[in-house]
DRENDO-1510 file (C-alpha; in Angstrom, 1 decimal, always signed):
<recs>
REC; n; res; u; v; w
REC; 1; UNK; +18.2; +1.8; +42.1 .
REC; 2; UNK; +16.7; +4.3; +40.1 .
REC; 3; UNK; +15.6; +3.9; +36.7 .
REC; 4; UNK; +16.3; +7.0; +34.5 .
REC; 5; UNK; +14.0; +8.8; +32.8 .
REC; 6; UNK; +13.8; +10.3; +29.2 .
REC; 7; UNK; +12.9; +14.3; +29.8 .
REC; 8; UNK; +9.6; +14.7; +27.4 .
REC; 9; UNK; +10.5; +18.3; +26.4 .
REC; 10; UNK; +13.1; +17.0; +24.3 .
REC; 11; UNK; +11.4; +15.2; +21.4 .
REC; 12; UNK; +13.1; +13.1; +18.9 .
REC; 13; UNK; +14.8; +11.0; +20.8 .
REC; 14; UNK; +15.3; +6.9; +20.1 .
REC; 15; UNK; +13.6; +4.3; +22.7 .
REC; 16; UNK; +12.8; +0.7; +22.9 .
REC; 17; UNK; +9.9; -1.2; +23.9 .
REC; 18; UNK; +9.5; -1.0; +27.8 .
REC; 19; UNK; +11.5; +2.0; +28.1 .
REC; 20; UNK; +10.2; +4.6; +30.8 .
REC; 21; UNK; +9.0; +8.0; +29.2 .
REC; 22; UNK; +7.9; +9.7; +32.2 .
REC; 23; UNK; +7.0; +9.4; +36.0 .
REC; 24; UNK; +4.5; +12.2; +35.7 .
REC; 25; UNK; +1.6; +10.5; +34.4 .
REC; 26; UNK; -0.6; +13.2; +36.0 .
REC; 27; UNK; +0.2; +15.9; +33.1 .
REC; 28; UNK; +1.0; +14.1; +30.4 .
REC; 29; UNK; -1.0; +12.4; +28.5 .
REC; 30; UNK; -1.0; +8.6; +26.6 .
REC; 31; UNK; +0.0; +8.5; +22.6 .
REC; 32; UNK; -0.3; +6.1; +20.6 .
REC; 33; UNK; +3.3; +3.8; +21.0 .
REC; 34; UNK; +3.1; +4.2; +24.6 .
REC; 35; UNK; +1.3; +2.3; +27.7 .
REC; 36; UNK; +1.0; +2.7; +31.4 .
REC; 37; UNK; +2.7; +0.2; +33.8 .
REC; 38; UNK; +0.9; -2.4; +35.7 .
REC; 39; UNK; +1.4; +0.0; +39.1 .
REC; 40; UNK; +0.3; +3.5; +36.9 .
REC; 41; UNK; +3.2; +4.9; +37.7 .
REC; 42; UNK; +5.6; +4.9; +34.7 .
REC; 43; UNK; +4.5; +5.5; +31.0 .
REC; 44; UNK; +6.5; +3.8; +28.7 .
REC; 45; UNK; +7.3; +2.9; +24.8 .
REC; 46; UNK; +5.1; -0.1; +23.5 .
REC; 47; UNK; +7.5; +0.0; +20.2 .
REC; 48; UNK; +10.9; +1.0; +19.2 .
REC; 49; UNK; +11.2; +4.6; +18.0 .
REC; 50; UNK; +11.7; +7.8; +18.7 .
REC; 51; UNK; +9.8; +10.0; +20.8 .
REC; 52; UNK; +7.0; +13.2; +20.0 .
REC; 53; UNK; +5.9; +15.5; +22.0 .
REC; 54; UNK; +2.7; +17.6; +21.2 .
REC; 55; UNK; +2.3; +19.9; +24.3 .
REC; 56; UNK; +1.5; +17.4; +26.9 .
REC; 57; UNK; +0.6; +14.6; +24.8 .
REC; 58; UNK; +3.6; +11.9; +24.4 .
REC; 59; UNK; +4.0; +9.5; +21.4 .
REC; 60; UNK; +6.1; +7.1; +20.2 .
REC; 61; UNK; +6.4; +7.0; +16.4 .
REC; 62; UNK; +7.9; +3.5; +15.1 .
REC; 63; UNK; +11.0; +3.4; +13.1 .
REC; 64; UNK; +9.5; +0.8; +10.4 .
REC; 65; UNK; +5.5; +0.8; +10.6 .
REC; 66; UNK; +4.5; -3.1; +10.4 .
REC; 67; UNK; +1.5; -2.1; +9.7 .
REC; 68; UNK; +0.5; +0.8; +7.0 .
REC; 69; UNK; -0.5; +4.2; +7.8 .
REC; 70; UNK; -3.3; +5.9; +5.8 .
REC; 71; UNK; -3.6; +9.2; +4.5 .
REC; 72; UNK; -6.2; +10.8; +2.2 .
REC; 73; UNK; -5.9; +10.0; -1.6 .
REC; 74; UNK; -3.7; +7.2; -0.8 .
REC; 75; UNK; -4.0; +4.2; -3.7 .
REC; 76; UNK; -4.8; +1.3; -2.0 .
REC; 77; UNK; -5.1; -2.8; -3.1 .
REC; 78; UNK; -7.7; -4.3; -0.1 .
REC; 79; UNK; -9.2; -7.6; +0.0 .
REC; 80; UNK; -12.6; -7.6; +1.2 .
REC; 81; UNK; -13.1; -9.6; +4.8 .
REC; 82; UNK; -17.4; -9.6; +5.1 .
REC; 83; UNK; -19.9; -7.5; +3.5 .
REC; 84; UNK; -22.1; -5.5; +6.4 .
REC; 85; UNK; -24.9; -3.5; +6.1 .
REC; 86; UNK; -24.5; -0.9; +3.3 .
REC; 87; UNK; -20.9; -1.1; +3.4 .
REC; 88; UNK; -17.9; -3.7; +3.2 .
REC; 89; UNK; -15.5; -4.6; +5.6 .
REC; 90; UNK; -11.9; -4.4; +3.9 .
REC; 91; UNK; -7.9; -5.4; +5.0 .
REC; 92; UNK; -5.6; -3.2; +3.8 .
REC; 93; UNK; -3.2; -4.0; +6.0 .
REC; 94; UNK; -3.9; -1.3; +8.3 .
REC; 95; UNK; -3.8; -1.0; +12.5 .
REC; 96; UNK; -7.7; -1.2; +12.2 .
REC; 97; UNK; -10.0; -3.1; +9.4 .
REC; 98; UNK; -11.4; -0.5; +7.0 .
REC; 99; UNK; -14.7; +0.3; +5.1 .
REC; 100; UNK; -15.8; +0.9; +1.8 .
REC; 101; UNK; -19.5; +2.3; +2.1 .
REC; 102; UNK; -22.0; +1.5; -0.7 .
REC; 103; UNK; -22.6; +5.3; -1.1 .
REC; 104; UNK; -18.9; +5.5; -2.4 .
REC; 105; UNK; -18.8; +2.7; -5.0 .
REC; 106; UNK; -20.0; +3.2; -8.4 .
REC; 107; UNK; -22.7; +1.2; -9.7 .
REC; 108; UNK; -22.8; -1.3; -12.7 .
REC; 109; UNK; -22.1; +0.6; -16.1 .
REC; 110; UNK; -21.2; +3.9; -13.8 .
REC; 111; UNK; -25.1; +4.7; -13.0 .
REC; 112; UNK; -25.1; +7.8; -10.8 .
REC; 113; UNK; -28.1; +7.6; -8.6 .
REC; 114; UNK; -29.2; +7.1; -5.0 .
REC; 115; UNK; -28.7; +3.8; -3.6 .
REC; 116; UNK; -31.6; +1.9; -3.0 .
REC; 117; UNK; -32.3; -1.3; -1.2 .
REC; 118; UNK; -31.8; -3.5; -4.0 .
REC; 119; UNK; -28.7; -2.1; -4.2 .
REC; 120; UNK; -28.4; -3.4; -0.6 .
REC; 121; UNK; -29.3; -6.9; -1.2 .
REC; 122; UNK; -27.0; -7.3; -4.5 .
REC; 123; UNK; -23.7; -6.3; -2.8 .
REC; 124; UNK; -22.3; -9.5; -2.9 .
REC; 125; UNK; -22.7; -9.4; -6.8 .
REC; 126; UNK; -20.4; -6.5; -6.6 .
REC; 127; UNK; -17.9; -7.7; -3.9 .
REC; 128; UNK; -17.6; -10.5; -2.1 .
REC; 129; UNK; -15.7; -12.1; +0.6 .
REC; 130; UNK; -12.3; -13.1; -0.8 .
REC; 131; UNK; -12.4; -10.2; -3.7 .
REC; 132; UNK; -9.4; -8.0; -4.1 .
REC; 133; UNK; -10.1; -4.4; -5.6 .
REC; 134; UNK; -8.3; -1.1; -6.0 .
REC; 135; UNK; -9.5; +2.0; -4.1 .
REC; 136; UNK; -8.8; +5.4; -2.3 .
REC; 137; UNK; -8.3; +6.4; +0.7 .
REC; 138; UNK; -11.7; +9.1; +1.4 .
REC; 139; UNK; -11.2; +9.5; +5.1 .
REC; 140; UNK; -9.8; +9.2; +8.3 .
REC; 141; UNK; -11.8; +8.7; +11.2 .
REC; 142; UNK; -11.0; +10.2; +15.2 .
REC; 143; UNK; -10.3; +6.2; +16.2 .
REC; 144; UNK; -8.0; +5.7; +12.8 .
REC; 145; UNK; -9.8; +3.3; +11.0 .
REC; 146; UNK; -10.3; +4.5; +7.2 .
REC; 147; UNK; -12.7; +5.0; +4.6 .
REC; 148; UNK; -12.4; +3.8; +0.8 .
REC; 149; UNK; -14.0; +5.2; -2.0 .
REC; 150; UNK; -14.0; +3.7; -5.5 .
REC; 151; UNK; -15.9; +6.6; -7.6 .
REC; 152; UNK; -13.5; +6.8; -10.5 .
REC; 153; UNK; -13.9; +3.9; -12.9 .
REC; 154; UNK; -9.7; +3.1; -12.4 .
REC; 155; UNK; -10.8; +1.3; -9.8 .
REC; 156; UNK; -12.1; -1.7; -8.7 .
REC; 157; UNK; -12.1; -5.3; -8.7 .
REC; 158; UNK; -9.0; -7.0; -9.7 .
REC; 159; UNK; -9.2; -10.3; -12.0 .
REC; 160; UNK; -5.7; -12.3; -13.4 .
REC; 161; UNK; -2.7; -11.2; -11.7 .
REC; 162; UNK; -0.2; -11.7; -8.9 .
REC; 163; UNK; -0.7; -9.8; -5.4 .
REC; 164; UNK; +3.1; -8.7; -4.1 .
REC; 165; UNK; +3.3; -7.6; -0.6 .
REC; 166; UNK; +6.4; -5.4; +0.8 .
REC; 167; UNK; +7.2; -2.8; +3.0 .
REC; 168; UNK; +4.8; +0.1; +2.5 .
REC; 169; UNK; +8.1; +2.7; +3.0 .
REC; 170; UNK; +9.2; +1.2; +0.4 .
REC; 171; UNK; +6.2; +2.3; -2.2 .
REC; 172; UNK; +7.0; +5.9; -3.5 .
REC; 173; UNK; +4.2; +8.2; -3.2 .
REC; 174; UNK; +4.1; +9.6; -7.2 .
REC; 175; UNK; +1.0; +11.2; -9.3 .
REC; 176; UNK; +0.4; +8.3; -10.8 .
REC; 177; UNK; -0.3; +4.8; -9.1 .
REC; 178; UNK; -1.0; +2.9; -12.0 .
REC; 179; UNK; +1.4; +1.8; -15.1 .
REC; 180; UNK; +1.3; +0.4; -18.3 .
REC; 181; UNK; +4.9; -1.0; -18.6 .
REC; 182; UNK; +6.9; -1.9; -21.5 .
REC; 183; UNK; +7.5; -5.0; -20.8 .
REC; 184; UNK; +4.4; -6.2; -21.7 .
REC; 185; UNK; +2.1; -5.7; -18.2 .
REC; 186; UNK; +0.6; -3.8; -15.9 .
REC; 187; UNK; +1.4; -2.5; -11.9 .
REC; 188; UNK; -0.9; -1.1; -9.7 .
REC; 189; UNK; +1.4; +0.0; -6.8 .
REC; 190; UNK; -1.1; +0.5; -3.6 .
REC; 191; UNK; +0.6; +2.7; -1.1 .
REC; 192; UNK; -0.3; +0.0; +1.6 .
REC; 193; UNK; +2.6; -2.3; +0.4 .
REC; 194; UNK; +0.0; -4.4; -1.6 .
REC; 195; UNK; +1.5; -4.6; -5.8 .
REC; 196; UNK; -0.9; -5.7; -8.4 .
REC; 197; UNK; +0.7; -7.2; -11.5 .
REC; 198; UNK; -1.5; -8.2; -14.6 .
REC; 199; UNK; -1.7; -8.6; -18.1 .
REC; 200; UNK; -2.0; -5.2; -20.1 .
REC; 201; UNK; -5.1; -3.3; -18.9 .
REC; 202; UNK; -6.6; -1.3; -22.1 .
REC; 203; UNK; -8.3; +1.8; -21.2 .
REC; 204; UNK; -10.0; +2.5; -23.9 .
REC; 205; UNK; -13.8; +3.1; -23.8 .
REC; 206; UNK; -14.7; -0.5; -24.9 .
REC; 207; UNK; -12.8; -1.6; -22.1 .
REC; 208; UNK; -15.1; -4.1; -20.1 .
REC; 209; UNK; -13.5; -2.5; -16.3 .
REC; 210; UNK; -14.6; +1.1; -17.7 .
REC; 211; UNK; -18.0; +0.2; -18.9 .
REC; 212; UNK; -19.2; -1.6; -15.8 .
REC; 213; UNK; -17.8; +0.4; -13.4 .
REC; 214; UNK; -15.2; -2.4; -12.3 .
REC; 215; UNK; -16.8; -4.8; -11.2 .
REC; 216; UNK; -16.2; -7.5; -13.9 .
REC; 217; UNK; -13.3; -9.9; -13.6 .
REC; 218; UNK; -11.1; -9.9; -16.8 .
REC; 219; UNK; -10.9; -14.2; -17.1 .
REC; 220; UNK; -9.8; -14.2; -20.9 .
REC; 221; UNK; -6.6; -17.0; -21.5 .
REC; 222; UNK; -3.2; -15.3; -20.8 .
REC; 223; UNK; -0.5; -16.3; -23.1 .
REC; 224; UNK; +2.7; -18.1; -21.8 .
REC; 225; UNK; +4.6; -15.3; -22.7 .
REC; 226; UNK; +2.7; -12.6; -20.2 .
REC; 227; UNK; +2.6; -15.2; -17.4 .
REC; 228; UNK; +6.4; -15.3; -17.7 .
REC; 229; UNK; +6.6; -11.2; -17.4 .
REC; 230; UNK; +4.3; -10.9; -14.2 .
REC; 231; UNK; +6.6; -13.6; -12.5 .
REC; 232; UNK; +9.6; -11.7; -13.4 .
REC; 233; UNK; +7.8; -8.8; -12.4 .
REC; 234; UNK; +7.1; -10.2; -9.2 .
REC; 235; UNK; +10.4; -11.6; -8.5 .
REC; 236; UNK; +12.1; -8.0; -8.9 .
REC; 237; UNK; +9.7; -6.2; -7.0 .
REC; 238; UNK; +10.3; -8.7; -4.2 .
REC; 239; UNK; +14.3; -8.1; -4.8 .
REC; 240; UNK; +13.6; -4.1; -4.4 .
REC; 241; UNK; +12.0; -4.9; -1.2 .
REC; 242; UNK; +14.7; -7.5; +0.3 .
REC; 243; UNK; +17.7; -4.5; -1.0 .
REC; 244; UNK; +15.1; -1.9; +0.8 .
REC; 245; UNK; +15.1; +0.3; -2.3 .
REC; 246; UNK; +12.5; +2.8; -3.7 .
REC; 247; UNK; +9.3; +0.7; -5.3 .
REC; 248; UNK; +8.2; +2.4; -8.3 .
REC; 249; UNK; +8.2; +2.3; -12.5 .
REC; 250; UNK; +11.5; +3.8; -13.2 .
REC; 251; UNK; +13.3; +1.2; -10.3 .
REC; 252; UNK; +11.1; -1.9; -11.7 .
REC; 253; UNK; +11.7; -1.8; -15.1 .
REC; 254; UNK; +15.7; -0.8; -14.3 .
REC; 255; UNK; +16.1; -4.1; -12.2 .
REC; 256; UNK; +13.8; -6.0; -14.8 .
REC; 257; UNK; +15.9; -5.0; -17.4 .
REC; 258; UNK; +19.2; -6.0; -15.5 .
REC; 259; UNK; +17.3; -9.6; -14.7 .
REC; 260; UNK; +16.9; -10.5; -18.7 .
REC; 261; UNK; +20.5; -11.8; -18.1 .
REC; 262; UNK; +19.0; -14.7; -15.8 .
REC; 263; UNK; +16.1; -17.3; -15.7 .
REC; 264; UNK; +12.9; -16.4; -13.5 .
REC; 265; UNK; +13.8; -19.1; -11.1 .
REC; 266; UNK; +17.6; -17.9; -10.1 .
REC; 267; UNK; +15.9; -14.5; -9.6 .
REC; 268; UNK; +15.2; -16.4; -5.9 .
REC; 269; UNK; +18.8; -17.4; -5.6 .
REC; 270; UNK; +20.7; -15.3; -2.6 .
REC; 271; UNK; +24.2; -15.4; -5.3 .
REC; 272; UNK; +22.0; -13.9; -7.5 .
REC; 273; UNK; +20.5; -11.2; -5.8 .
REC; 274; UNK; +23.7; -10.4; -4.2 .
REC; 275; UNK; +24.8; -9.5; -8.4 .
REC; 276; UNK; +21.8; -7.8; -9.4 .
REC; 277; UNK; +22.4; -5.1; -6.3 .
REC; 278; UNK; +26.0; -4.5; -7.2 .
REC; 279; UNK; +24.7; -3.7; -10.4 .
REC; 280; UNK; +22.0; -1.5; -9.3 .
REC; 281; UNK; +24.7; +0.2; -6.6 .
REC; 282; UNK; +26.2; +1.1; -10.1 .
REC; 283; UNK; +23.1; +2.8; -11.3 .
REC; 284; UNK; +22.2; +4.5; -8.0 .
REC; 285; UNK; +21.7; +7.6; -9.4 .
REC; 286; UNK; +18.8; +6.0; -11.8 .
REC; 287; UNK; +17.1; +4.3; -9.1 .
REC; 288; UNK; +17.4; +7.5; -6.8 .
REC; 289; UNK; +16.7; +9.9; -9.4 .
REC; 290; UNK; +13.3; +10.4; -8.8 .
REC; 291; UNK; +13.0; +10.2; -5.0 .
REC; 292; UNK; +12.8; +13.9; -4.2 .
REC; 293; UNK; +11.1; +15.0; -7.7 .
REC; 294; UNK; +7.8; +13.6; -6.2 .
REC; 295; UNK; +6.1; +13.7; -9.4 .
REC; 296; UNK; +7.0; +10.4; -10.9 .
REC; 297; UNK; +7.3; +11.5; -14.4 .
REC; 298; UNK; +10.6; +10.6; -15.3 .
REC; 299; UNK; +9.0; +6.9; -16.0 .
REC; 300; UNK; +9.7; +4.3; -18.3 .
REC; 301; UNK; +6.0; +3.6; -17.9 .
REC; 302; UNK; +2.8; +4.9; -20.0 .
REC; 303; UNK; +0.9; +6.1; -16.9 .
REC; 304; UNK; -2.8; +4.4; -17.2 .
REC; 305; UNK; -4.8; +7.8; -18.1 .
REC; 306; UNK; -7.5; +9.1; -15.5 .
REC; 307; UNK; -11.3; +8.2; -17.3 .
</recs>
């Protein structure tokens, strides 16, 4: 019996994993989302989604990424994995483990100067194994994996908090990654599905992040109060995820609001997650509002201002 084919001139079109591309493996060539058979013969999809063609090379791009997809300027929350030489080795979630180089950190009280070997031998003082900080996306290697760069005193390592993860789709690419909201604390959204929630983070000129070039943890006593507000927090970004609806200031501080009318632990009830979407299904328009502006500005937030 013969197994039918998918014609690769006609791009866009929906597969499954195992599903035979092509037969002509001779002029076309292998994408990423695709593999050939065991006999060479048959090039098929290694995921489910829909099929691209770029003159003879054939892809496969997924419907729902596990893992995140980089681009340049992308805010991103990584943990750091080891610390090589001259540069660390960071998880963001990615296909492939990415790098922050020593050359694109900022130094202790935002020194600008060439990196010498001291500098070399003290990275662990920086970061270390374990440490989660805030970065950029700088670049995008041939073989995918990308770099980080941490130049601008927002970013860096990240002390108190709570680390969300959920689907990075979900995270809405805006101007502004980072929000002061008023409720009482602050989100850094990475576009990696990665959501820091902390106390309030001053940035004022005094603050201690600013003046040593983030690299000192913030370990002052957090009052009951706050702690309550980034579990909240967490608990309604988590709800945004499980309803698969847009991740950013305007959409948490509309479901936060709506949750005031429950404790932080039914937040985590299936009854009650099943209310708070028919009452965001009410305010669709809010929570939509600002998906194709692309600007984020229409926030409840005061975005964190750029040192």
């Amino acid at each position: 019996m013969a197994t039918s084919t998918i014609d690769p001139s006609v791009q866009k079109q929906l597969v499954v994993p195992g599903k035979i591309l092509t037969d002509d493996t001779s002029n076309f060539m292998r994408g990423h989302g695709t593999y050939l058979d065991s006999t060479k013969a048959h090039l098929k999809a290694s995921v489910a989604g829909v099929v691209n063609k770029v003159d003879r090379l054939l892809c496969v791009e997924p419907v729902e990424n596990a893992r995140y997809l980089g681009e340049v300027g992308h805010v991103v929350i990584g943990r750091v994995l080891k610390v090589d030489q001259s540069r660390w080795v960071v998880d963001i979630q990615s296909r492939l483990d990415s790098y922050l180089p020593l050359a694109s950190v900022n130094l202790p009280g935002g020194e600008n100067r060439r990196r010498m070997e001291d500098d070399e031998r003290n990275m662990r003082q920086y970061l270390k194994e374990g440490d989660l900080f805030s970065a950029e996306i700088q670049q995008i290697y041939q073989d995918g994996t990308l770099a980080l760069q941490t130049r601008n005193l927002r970013y860096g390592k990240l002390g108190e908090g709570i680390l969300v993860h959920v689907r990075s789709s979900l995270v809405k690419r805006t101007k502004n990654h980072f929000h002061s909201l008023p409720c009482g604390a602050s989100v850094i959204r990475g576009c990696n599905g990665a959501i820091w929630i902390c106390p309030p983070i001053s940035t004022s000129s005094d603050n201690n992040m600013v003046d040593t070039g983030g690299y000192v943890k913030n370990i002052e006593s957090v009052s009951l109060d706050v702690r309550k507000t980034i579990v909240r927090l967490s608990n309604c970004i988590q709800i945004l995820n499980h309803l698969g609806l847009p991740i950013y200031d305007t959409s948490i501080m509309e479901i936060f609001d709506i949750s005031q009318n429950y404790e932080i632990d039914e937040l985590i009830q299936p009854k009650i997650i099943q209310i708070l979407s028919k009452h965001l299904q009410q305010q669709k328009d809010i929570i939509n509002g600002g998906i194709g502006g692309g600007n984020g500005l229409d926030s409840h937030s005061h975005d964190m201002q750029e040192e």
